[in-house]
C-alpha positions in Angstrom: 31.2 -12.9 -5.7 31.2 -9.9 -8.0 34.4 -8.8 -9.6 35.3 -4.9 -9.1 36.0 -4.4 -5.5 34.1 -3.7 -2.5 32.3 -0.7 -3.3 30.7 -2.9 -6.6 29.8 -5.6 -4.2 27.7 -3.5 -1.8 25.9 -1.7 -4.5 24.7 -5.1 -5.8 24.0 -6.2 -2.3 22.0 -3.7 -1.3 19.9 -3.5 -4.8 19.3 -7.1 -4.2 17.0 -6.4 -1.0 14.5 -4.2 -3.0 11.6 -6.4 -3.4 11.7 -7.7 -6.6 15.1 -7.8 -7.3 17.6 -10.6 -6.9 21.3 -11.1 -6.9 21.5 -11.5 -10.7 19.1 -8.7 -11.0 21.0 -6.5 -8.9 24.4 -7.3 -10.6 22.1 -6.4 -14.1 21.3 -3.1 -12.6 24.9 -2.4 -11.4 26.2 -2.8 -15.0 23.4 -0.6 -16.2 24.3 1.9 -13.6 28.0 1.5 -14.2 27.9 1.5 -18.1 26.2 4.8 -17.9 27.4 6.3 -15.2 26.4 10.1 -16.1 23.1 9.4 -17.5 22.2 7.3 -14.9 24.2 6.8 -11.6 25.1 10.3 -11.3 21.8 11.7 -11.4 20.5 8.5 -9.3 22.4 9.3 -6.5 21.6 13.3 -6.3 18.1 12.2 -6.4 18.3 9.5 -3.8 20.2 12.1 -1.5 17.4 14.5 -1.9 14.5 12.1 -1.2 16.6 10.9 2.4 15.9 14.6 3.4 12.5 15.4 1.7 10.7 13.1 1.8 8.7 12.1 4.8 5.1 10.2 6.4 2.4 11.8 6.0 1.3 12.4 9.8 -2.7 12.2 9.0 -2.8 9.4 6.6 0.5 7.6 6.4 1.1 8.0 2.6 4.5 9.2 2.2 5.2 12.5 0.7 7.1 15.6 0.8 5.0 17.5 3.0 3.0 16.4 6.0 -0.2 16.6 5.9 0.7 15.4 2.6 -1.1 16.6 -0.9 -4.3 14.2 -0.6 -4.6 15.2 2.9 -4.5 18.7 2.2 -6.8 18.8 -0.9 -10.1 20.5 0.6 -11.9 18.6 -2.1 -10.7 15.1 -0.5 -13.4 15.2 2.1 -16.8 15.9 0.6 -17.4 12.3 -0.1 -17.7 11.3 2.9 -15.5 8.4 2.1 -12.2 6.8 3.8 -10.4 4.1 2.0 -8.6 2.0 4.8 -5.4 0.2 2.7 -2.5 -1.9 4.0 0.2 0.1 2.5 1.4 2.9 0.8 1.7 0.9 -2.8 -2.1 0.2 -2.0 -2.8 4.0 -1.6 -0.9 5.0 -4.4 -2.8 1.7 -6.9 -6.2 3.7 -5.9 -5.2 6.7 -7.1 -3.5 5.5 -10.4 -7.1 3.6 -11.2 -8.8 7.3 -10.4 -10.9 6.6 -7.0 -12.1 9.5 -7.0 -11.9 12.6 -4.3 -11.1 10.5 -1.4 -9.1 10.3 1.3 -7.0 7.1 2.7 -5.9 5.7 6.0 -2.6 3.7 5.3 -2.6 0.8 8.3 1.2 0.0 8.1 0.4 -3.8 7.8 -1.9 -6.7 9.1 -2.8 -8.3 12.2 -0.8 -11.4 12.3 -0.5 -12.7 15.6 1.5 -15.6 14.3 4.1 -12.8 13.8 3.5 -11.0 17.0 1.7 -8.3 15.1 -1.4 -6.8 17.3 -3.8 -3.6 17.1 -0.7 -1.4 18.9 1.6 -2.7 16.1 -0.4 -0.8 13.3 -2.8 2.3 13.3 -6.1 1.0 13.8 -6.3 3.4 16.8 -5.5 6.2 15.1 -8.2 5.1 12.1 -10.6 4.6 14.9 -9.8 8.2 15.8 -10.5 9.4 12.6 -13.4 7.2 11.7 -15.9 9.4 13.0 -14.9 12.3 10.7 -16.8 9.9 7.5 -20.0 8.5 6.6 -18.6 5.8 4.9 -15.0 3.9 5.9 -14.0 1.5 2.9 -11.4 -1.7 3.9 -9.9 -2.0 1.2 -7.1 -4.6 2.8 -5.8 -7.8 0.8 -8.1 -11.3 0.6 -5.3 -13.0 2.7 -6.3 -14.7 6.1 -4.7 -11.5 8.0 -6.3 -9.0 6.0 -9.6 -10.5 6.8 -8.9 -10.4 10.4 -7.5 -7.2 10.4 -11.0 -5.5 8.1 -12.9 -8.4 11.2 -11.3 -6.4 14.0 -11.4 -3.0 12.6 -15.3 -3.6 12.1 -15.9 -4.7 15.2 -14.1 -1.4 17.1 -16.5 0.3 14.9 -19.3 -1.4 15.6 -22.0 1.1 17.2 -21.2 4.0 15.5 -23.4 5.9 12.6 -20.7 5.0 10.1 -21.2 2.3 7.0 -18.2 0.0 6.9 -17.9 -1.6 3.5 -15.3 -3.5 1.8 -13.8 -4.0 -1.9 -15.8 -6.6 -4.0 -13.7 -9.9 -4.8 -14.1 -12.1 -7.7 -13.9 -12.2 -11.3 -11.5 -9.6 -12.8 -12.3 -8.0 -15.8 -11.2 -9.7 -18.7 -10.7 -12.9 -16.5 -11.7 -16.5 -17.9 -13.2 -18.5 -15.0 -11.1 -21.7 -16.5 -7.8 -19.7 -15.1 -9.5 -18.6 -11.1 -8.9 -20.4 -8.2 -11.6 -21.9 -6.3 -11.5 -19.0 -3.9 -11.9 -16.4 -6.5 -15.0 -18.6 -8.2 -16.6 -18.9 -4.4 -16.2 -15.6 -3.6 -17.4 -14.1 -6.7 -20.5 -16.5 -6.4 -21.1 -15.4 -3.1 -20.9 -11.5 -3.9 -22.8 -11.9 -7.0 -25.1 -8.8 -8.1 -28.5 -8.5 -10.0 -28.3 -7.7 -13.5 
């Protein structure tokens, strides 16, 4: 239990949900935020009341922004590749554009399949991707390596099996910079399986 009252208490409680972030953590932050209350908390907490009334889901794509359509959905330049990159989640979306993609646009799924955890198609928007698909020449499923990500890039190639459009899907393997002596088996298969010409 935290010494400090109540109001302490909940502020560490509620840090220590953020992913990444555990009790100790959470109590670290607190201290930080406390010791320097006017650098820090003060200006934390205007911005966090802003962001509760700005910012909102993009209603094409599902990035989150402050407008909807949101800034990569409104860029006229987004569309002249052709290309849609289908990603689990926002932090997926927003990875692609920090490692520079390229003028594309994005299709943000929500999640996987996982009908372990009663997560089907109606759960996530692969109808509203299958909507969309026909407006690209190329849809890219750029989803996790997991066991539900497969099934979930599976399905979604399947509904769009038929149509004119190229379904593709990220490359796994070797990183760059990687030593083969530190991959898993999985990495080593799959890298041996999706190797190119040189």
């Amino acid at each position: 239990m935290a010494n400090g009252g109540p109001e302490i208490e909940q502020l560490i409680q509620l840090l220590a949900r953020l992913p990444g972030l555990g009790p100790r953590s959470a109590r670290r932050a607190v201290l930080q935020l406390i010791k320097k209350k006017e650098q820090l908390m003060i200006p934390l907490s205007a911005a966090l009341d802003r962001a509760v009334v700005a910012v909102r889901s993009c209603e094409v794509c599902g990035n989150v922004d402050t407008i909807s359509p949101c800034t990569i959905c409104s860029d006229p330049r987004r569309g002249e590749s052709g290309m849609l990159i289908v990603v689990e989640d926002v932090a997926d979306l927003w990875a692609l554009e920090r490692a520079g993609v390229g003028a594309v646009r994005y299709h943000v799924l929500g999640g996987v399949l996982s009908p372990l955890d009663g997560v089907g198609p109606q759960d996530i928007t692969i109808n509203e991707l299958i909507a969309r698909a026909p407006e690209f020449s190329e849809i890219v499923l750029a989803v996790n390596a997991t066991v539900e990500g497969q099934t979930t890039a599976h399905y979604i190639t399947d509904r769009l099996t038929g149509s004119d459009i190229k379904v593709t899907r990220l490359a796994h393997g070797v990183p760059v910079g990687g030593e083969l002596d530190y991959l898993d088996e999985g990495t080593l298969s799959q890298a041996l399986k999706a190797r190119t010409l040189i």
